[in-house]
N, C-alpha and C positions, 0 to 999 in steps of 0.2 A: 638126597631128596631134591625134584628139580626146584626152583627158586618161586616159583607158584605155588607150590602146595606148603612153602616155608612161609610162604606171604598169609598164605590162609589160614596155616594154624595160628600165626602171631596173631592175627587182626582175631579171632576166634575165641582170643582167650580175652581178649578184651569187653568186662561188662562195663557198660554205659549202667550209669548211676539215675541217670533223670531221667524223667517221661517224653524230654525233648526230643534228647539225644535218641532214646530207644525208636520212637517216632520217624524222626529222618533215617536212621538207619536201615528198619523196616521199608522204609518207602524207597530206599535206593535200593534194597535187595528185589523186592519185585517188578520196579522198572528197570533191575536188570536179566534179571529170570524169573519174572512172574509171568501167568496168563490166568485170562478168566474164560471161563468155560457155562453155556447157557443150560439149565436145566431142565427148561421147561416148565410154562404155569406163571412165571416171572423168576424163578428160584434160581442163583448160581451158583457157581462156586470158583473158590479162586485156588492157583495150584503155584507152587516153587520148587522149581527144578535146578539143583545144582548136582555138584561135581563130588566133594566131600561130606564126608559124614563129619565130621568137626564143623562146617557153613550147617549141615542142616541142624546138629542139637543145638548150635547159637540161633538160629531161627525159631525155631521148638523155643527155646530160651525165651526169645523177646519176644513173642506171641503169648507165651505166657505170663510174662509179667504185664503186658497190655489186655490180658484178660481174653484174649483171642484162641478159641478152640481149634486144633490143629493135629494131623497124626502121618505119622513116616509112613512111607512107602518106596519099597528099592524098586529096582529093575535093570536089568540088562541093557544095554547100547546093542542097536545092530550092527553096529561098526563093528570094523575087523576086530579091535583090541578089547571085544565085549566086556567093558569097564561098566561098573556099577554104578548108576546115580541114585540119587536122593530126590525124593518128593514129598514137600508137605500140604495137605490138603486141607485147607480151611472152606470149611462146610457155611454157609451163606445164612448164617442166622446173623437177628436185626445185630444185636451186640457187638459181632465180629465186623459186618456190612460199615458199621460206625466208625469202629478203631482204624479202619482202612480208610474208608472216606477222612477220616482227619488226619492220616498220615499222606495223603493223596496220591491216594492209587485209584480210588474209586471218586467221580463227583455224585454231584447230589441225587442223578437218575440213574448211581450207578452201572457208569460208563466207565471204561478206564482211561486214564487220563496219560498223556504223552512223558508229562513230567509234572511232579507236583508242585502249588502253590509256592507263591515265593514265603510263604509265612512260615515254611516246614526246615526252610534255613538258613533262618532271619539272624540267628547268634552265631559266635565263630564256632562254638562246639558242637551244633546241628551239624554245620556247612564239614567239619571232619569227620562228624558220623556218618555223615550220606556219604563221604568218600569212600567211609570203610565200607558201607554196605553196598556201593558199589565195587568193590575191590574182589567183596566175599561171594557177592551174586555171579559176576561177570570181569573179572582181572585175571590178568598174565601179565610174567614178569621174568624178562631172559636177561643172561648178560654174564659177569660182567664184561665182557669183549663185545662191541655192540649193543648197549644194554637199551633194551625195549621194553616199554609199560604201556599195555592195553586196558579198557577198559567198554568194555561191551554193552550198548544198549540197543534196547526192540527198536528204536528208532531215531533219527538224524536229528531231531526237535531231541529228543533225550539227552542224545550227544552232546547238542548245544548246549543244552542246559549242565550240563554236568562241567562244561567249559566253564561255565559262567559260573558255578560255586569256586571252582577252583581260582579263577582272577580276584574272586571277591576275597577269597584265602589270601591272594598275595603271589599266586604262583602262574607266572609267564612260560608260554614254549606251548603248553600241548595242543594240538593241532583234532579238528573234526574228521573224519572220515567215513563213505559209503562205503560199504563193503556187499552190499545188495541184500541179503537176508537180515544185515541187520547192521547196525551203527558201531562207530566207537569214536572215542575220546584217548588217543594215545599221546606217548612223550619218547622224544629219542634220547634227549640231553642230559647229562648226568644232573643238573640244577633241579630243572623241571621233573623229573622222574623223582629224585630226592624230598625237593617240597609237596610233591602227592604224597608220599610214602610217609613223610613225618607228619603232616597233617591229618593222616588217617588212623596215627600213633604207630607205624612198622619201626620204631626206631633202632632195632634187631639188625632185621633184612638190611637196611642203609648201613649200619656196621659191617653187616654180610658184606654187602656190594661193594665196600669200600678195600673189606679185607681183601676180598678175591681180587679185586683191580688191580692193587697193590703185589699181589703172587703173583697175578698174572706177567704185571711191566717186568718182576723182577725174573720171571721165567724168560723172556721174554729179550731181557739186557744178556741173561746167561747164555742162551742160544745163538745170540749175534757176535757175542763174546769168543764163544766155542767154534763157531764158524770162521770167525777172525783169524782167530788162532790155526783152526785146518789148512785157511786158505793160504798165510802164509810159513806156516809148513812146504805146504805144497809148492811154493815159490822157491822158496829157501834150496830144497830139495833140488829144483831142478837146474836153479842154478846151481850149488855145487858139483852136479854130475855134469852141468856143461862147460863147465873149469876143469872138472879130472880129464870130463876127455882131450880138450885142448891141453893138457900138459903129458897125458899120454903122445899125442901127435906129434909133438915138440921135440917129445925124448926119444922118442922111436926114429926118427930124421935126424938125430942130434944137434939141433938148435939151440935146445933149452940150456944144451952147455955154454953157446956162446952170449947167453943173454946178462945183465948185469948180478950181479950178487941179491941185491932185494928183490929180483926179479925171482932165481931161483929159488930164494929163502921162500916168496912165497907160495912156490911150486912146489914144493916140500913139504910146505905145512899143509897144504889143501890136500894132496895127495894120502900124508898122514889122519888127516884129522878130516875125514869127507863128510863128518855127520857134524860138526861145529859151525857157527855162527860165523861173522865177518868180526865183530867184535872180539870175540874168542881168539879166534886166529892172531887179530891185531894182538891181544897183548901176548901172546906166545912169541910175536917177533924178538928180533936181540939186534938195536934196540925195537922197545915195545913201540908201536905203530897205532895211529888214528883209525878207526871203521873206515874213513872215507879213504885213509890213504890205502889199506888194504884194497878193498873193491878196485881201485883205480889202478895196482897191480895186478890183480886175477882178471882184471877188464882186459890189459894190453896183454896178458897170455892169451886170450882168446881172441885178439884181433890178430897177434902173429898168428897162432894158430890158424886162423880163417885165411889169411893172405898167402900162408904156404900149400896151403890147399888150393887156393885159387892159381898160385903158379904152377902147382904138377898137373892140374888138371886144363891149363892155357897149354902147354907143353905136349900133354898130349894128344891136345886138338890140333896143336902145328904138324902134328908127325905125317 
């Protein structure tokens, strides 16, 4: 499941206990996916349009414990991936007109309003309900490699404002953004992304995030590890066969006979043992021998080796 609709179910399951809370929460969810629609006569109606069906019956939920009459309706996206969204329509009667005007969505000429009164989240646990119904209305949430938290509002004053609950929480980094159709309030930092998320109660998802981070470095160290390892393989490899060939050259001219005894001892062993290590080799000597002193023997067969090449081949340019 992507890391959005984990964010949605967690915050979904979350019932707010007080009128406050319901209140702020309500009021971030339509100033992140609300509109009002005119009826005519003066009569409107106001509508929430999200993404899941878990956001809409938490909606359905808090609408009804605030006494606010309200009914689903799905429909189709024209979009390619004709995904289903959720609509709930609360029908403009005085009662419901009220509930919203004091969660401030609507002022007193029922207008709607950019963002609501600072009264609606005045307490620290308004200021994390509005997170979450901001979260639920209009949030996305990718990562953990890059990890990115949006938050979508109808407009750039909404954004602000949604900044500005969150500094008042304690929580630095997330940045405003026009995006032209419509605002957001996002975070890149694992800090800042964290203190939205626990603030809004995702304390799950942040476990989530933590654990995938943690899979991820550790995929992540294996891969550099295993590449390591190929690459010097692959080293290893070629030097060996550039040692066999130099002491093939050697023997084929009969050189390698004249060369000192540890010289040939280690012509021998590479010859033998073409798939072993420098280390290897070394302790197979008699006596046993250093890595470094090893190399520094296979080094000077391939420098005679190279210098007698280079005289048959001066020799045959004098011809």
């Amino acid at each position: 499941m992507p890391l959005s609709d984990e964010l949605r179910h967690e915050l979904a399951a979350i019932a707010p206990e007080r009128r406050c809370d319901r209140l702020a929460e309500i009021s971030a969810l339509f100033h992140s996916a609300g509109s009002v629609h005119l009826r005519g006569r003066g009569a409107l109606a106001v509508h929430l349009d999200v993404a899941s069906s878990a956001v809409a019956r938490r909606a359905f939920s808090l609408l009804r414990d605030l006494e606010v009459r309200s009914e689903i309706r799905t429909y189709r996206r024209r979009a390619f991936d004709r995904a289903t969204r959720y609509q709930l329509h609360v029908e403009g009667d005085e009662g419901s007109l009220d509930t919203l005007r004091e969660a401030g969505v609507l002022d007193s000429r029922l207008r709607p309003l950019e963002y609501p009164p600072r009264r609606v989240v005045a307490r620290a646990c308004c200021r994390g309900a509005y997170l979450r119904g901001a979260m639920l209305g209009g949030g996305s949430l990718s990562g953990p490699r890059l990890p990115h938290l949006e938050l979508r509002t109808t407009s750039l004053d909404g954004a602000g404002f949604l900044a500005s609950v969150a500094r008042a929480h304690g929580i630095d980094g997330a940045k405003v953004v026009d995006r032209g159709r419509h605002a957001a309030l996002y975070a890149k930092g694992s800090d800042a992304i964290e203190g939205l998320l626990l603030a809004a109660g995702a304390d799950g998802i942040v476990l989530a995030l933590e654990e995938r981070a943690v899979l991820a470095a550790t995929r992540a160290h294996a891969n550099r590890l295993a590449n390591a390892d190929h690459a010097n393989l692959v080293r290893t490899s070629r030097a060996a066969q550039a040692q066999i060939d130099a002491v093939r050259r050697l023997a084929a001219d009969g050189t390698l006979d004249r060369l000192s005894h540890r010289l040939q001892e280690a012509a021998h062993l590479r010859l033998k043992h073409p798939t072993l290590s420098l280390a290897e080799l070394a302790r197979r000597a008699d006596p046993p021998a250093t890595k470094a002193g090893m190399h520094r023997r296979l080094d000077l067969l391939r420098q005679f080796a190279a210098s007698e090449t280079d005289e048959r081949f001066s020799g045959l340019k004098s011809r």
